[in-house]
C-alpha positions as CSV (number, residue, x, y, z in Angstrom):
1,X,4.3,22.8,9.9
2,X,7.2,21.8,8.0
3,X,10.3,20.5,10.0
4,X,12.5,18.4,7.3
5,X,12.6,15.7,9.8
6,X,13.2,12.7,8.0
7,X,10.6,9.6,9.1
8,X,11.5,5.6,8.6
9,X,8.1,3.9,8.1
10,X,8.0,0.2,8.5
11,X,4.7,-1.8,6.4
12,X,4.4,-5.5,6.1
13,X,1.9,-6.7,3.4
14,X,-0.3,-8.9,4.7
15,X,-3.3,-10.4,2.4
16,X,-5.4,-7.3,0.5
17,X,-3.0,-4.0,0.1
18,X,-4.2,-1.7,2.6
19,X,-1.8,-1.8,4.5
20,X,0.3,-0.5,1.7
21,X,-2.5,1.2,0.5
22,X,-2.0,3.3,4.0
23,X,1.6,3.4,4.3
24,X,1.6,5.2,0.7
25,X,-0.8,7.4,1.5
26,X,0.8,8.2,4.6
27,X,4.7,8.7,3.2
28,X,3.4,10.9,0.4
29,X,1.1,13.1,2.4
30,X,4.3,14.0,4.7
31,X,6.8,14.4,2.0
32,X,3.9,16.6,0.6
33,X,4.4,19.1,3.9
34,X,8.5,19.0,3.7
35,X,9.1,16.1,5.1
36,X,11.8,13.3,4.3
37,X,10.3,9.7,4.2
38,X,11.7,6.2,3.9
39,X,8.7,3.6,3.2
40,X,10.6,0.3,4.1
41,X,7.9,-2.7,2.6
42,X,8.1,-6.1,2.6
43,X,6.8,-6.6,-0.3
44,X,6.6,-3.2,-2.3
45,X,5.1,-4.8,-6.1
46,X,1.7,-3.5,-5.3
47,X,3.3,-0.2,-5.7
48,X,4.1,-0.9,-9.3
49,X,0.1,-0.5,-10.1
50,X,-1.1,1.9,-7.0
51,X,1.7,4.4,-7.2
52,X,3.7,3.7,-10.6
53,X,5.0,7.3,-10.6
54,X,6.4,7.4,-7.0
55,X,6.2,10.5,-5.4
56,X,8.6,13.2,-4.8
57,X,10.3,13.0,-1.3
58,X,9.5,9.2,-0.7
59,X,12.3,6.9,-0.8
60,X,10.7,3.2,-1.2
61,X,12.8,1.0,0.5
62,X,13.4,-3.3,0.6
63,X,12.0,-4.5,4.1
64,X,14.6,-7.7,3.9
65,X,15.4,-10.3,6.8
66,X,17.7,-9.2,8.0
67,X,17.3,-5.9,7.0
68,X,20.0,-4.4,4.7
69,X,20.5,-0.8,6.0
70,X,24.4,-0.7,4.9
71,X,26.1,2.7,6.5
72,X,22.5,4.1,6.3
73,X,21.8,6.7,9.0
74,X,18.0,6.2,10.5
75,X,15.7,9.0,10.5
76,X,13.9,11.2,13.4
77,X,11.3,9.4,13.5
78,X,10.2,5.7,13.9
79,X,6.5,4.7,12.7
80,X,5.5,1.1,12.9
81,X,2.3,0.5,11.1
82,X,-0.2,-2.1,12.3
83,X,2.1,-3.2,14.7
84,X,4.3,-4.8,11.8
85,X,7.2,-5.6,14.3
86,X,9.8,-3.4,13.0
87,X,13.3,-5.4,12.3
88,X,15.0,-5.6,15.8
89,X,18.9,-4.7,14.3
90,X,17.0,-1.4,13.0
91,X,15.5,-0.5,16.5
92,X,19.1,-1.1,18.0
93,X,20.8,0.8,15.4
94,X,17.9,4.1,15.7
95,X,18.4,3.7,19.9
96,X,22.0,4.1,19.5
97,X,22.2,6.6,16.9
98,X,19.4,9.0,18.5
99,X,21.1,9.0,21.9
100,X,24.4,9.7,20.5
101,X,22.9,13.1,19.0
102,X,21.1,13.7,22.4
103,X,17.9,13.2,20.9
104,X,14.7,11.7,22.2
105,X,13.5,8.2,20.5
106,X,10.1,9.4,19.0
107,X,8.6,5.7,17.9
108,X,5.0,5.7,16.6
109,X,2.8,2.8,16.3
110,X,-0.1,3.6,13.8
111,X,-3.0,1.7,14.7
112,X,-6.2,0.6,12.8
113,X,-8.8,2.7,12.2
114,X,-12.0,2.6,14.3
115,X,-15.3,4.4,15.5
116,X,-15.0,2.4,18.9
117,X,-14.9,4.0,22.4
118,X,-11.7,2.6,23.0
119,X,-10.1,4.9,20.2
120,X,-10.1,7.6,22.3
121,X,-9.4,6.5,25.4
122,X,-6.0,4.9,23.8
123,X,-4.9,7.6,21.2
124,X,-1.4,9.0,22.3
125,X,-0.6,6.6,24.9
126,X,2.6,5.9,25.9
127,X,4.1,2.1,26.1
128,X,7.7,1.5,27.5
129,X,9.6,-1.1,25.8
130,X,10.7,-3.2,28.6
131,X,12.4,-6.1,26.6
132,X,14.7,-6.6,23.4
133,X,17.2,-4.0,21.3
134,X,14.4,-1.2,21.8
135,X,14.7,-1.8,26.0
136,X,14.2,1.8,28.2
137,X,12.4,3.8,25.0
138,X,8.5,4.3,24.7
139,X,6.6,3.8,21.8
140,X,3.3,6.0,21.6
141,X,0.2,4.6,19.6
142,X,-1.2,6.6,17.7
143,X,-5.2,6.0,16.6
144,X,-6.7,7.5,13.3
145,X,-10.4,8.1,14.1
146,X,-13.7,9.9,13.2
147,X,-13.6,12.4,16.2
148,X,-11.5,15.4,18.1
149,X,-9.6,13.3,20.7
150,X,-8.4,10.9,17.4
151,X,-5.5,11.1,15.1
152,X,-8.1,11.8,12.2
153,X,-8.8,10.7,8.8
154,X,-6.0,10.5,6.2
155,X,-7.1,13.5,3.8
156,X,-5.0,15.5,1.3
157,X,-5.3,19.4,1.0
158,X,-6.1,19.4,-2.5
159,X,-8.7,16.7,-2.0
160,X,-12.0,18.6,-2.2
161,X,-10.6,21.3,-5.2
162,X,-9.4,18.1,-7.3
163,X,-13.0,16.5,-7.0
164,X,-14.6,19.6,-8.4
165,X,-13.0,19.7,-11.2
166,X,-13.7,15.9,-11.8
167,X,-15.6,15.0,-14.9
168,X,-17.1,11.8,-14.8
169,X,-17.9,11.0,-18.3
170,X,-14.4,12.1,-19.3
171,X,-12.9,9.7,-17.1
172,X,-15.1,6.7,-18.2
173,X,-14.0,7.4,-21.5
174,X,-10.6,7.3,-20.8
175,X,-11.5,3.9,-19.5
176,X,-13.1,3.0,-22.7
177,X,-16.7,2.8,-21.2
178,X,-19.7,3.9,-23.3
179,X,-21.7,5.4,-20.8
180,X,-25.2,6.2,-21.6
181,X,-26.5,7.6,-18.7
182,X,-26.9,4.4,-16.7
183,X,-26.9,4.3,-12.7
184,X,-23.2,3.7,-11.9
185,X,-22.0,1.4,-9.0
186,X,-18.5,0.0,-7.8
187,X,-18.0,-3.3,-6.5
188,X,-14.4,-3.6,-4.2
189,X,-15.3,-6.6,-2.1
190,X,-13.9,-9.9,-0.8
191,X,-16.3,-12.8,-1.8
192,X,-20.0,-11.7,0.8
193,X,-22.6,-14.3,0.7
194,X,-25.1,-11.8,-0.8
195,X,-23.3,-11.2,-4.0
196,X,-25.8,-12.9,-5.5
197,X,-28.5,-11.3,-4.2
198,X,-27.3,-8.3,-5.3
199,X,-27.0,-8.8,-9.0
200,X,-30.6,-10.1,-9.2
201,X,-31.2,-7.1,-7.2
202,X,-29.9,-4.9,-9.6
203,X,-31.1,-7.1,-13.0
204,X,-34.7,-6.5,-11.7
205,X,-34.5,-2.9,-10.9
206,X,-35.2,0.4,-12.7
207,X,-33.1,2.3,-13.7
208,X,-30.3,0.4,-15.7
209,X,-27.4,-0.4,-14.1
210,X,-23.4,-0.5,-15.0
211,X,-21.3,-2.4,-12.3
212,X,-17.8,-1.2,-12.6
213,X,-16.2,-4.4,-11.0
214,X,-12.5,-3.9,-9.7
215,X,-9.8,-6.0,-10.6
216,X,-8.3,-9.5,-8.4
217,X,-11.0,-10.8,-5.8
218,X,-14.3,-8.2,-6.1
219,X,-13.9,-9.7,-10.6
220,X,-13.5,-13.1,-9.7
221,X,-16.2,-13.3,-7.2
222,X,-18.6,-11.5,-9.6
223,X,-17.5,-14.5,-12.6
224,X,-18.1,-16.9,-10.1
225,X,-21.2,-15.6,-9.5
226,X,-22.7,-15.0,-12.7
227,X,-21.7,-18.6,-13.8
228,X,-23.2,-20.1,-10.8
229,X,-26.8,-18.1,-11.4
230,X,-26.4,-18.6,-15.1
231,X,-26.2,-22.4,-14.8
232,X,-29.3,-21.8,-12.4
233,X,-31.0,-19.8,-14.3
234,X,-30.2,-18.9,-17.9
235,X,-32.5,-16.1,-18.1
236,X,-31.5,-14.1,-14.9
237,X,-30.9,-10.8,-16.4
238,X,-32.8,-11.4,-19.4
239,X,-33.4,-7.7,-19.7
240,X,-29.7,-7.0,-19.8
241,X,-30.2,-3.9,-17.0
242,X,-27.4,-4.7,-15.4
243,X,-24.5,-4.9,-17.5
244,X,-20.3,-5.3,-16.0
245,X,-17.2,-3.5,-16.7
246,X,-14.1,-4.8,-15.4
247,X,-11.3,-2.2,-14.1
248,X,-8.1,-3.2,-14.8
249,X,-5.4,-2.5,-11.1
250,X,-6.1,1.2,-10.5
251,X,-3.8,3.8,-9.3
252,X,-4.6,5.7,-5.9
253,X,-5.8,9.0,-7.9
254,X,-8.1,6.6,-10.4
255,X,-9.6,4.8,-7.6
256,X,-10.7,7.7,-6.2
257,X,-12.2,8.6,-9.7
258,X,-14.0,5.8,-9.8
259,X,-15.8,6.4,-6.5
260,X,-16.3,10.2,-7.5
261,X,-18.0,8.9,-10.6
262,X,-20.6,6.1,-9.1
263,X,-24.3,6.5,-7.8
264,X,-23.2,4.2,-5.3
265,X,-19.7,2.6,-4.0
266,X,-19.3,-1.0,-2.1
267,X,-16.0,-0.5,-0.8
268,X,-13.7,-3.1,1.7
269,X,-11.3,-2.6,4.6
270,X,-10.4,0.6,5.7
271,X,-8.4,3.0,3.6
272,X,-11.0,2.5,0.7
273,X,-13.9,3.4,3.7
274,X,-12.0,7.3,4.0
275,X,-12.1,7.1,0.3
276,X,-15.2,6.8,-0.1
277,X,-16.6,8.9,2.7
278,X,-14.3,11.5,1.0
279,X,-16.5,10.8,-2.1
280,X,-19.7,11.8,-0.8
281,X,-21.6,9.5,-2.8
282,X,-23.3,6.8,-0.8
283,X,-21.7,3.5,-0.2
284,X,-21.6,0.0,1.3
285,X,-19.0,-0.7,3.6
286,X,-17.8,-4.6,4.1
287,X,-15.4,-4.9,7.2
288,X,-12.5,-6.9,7.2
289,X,-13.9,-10.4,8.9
290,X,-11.9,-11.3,12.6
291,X,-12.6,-13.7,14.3
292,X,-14.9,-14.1,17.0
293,X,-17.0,-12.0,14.9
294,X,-15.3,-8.7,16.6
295,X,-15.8,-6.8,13.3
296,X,-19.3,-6.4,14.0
297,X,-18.4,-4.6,17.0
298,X,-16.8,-2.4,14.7
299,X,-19.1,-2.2,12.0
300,X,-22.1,-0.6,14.3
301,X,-19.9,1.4,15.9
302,X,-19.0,2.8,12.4
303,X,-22.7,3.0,11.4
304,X,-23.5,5.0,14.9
305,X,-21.2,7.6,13.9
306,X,-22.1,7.9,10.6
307,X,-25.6,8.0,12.0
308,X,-27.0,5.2,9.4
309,X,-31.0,5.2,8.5
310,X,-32.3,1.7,8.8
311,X,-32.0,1.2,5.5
312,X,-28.0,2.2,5.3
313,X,-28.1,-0.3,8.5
314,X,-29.9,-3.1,7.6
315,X,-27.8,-3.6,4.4
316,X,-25.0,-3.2,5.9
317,X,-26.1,-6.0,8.4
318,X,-27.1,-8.5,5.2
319,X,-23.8,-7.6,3.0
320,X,-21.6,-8.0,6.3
321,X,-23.4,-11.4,7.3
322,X,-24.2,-9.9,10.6
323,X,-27.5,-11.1,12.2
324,X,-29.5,-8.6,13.5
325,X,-30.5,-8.8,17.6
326,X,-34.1,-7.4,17.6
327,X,-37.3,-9.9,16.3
328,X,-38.7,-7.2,13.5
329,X,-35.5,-6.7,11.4
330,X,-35.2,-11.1,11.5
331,X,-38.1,-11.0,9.5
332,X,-36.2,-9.2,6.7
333,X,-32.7,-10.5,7.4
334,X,-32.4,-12.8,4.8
335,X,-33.2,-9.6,1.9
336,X,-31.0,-7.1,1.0
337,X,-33.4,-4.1,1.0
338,X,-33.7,-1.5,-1.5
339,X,-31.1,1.0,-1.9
340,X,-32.5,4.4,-1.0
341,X,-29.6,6.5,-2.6
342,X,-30.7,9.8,-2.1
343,X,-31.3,9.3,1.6
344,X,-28.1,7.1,2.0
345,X,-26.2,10.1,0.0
346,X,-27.1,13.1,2.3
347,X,-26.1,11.0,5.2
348,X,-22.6,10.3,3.8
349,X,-22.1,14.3,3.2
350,X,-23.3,15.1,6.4
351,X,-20.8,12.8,8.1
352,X,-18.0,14.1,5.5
353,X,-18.6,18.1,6.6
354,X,-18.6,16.9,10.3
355,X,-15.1,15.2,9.7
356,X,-13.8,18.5,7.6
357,X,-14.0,20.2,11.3
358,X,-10.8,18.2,12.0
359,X,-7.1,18.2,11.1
360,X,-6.2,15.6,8.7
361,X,-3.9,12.5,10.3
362,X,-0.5,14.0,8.3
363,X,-1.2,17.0,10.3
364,X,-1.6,15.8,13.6
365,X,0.6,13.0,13.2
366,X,3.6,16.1,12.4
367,X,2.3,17.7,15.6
368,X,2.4,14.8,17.7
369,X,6.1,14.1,16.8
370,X,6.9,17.5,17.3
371,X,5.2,17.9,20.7
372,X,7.2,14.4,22.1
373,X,10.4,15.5,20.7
């Protein structure tokens, strides 16, 4: 599996670091097989707190306009992710340097991940550049996914031998949280309607709960919150059984801690989604809104696959804001409904051992370049 070939990847940062989140993952899982990777980012800070180590074999490169390549020579392969529009005088200079070695252009576009029929019927696909620098080459797209004809999840070897040898209460100390045997539940989110909901939820329940909040948007909504309900209502968690940590800007490797440590995990977007179906505890997934409401399209094709109990599905539905078509589940709409963790848990593992059956997107992704070259 290991060629040495030496891949350019092109990310653009757009609003909430997955994007980079990917692209890291992504450079560092090939260098980790032998392979040579430039990560050329527009805006590479987020780094400074996700990856603050770097990693061996990944060079992190300044995505500038123009871009500033010097007398730099560009690599064997091209991957544009998320259809970032990679910098025109680098597509002209790759073109002219690859047929001057008699090579083949191999140009990747890496694609958004989905559970939607089209996936499949659109991984691999060729599209010739008929206009600009890149004229007469094809670029291929290139689909992660959740089934065989997919380009997979992103997933390190050592993944599932790193987890086992995870100890939870060791890491919370190391965060400086006294835990005393509480239920333990993340909150990545953007800002969902039923925030709100959910802390009551969780002040009036049994067992005790810790929320460890993560840092930026998921700890200012909860603030927000908590002053808006306070104001309300002084005495809303009266009982104190649902008390807050807030995370400081985890790494990669301590995010996936923290999801390896919680009862239960509300994730966002779509890199943290692999993470925490990698976690195998249960979770609450809220989709990156579009517009036209096309997420929810998404969304249930997700829950299909993952094969979602009506309970998984019906919070889902409330946390996403998606209204539910059928007169019954109206009636409860407006409540998130009790989390059944157990139940929700067994269906996560399930759908992680069915994903285990397939290669891992570094892998096929090496393959795929190999093949077209």
């Amino acid at each position: 599996m290991e060629t040495g070939k030496l891949w350019d990847i092109f990310c653009k940062v757009i609003d909430n670091f997955g994007d980079i989140g990917v692209g890291w993952r992504l450079a560092v899982g090939l260098a980790a097989r032998g392979e040579r990777v430039r990560l050329w980012v527009d805006d590479a800070s987020a780094l400074d707190w996700m990856a603050p180590e770097g990693a061996p074999g990944v060079e992190v490169r300044p995505w500038t306009q123009p871009i500033q390549t010097g007398n730099l020579v560009p690599g064997d392969i091209l991957v544009e992710t998320f259809g970032c529009q990679i910098a025109p005088e680098f597509i002209a200079s790759y073109a002219f340097w690859t047929a001057d070695r008699g090579l083949k252009c191999i140009w990747i576009n890496l694609e958004h991940l989905s559970a939607e029929g089209f996936v499949e019927r659109s991984h691999g696909l060729p599209s010739p550049v008929t206009t600009g620098p890149g004229i007469g080459l094809t670029k291929y797209f290139f689909y992660p996914g959740f089934s065989a004809g997919t380009g997979g999840l992103l997933r390190e070897p050592d993944l599932a031998s790193r987890q086992t040898r995870f100890n939870r209460a060791t890491w919370l100390g190391q965060q400086g949280i006294e835990w005393r045997g509480e239920r333990l539940v993340s909150l990545f989110c953007y800002e969902p309607a039923a925030l709100g909901e959910l802390l009551s939820q969780l002040a009036d329940d049994t067992p005790s709960t810790r929320l460890l909040v993560t840092s930026g948007r998921a700890t200012n909504a909860v603030k927000a919150c908590i002053k808006h309900k306070t104001r309300i209502n002084p005495l809303w968690n009266k009982g104190k059984a649902l008390s807050f940590s807030y995370l400081p800007a985890l790494t990669q490797d301590d995010f996936d801690h923290l999801l390896w440590t919680c009862d239960l995990n509300f994730v966002r977007g779509e890199d943290s989604l692999v993470r925490a179906l990698w976690a195998g505890q249960a979770f609450i997934w809220q989709i990156y809104p579009q517009q036209d409401d096309a997420h929810h399209a998404k969304l249930d094709a997700f829950l299909d696959l993952l094969k979602a109990p009506p309970s998984l599905r019906a919070f889902h539905y409330r946390w996403n804001a998606v209204q539910e078509l059928n007169a019954e589940s109206d009636k409860n709409q407006s409540k998130l409904p009790a989390p059944a963790l157990a139940e929700w848990q067994k269906t996560v593992i399930n759908a992680r051992s069915e994903q285990h059956q397939y290669d891992d997107l570094v892998t096929q992704l090496i393959k795929f370049a190999l093949k077209k070259r």
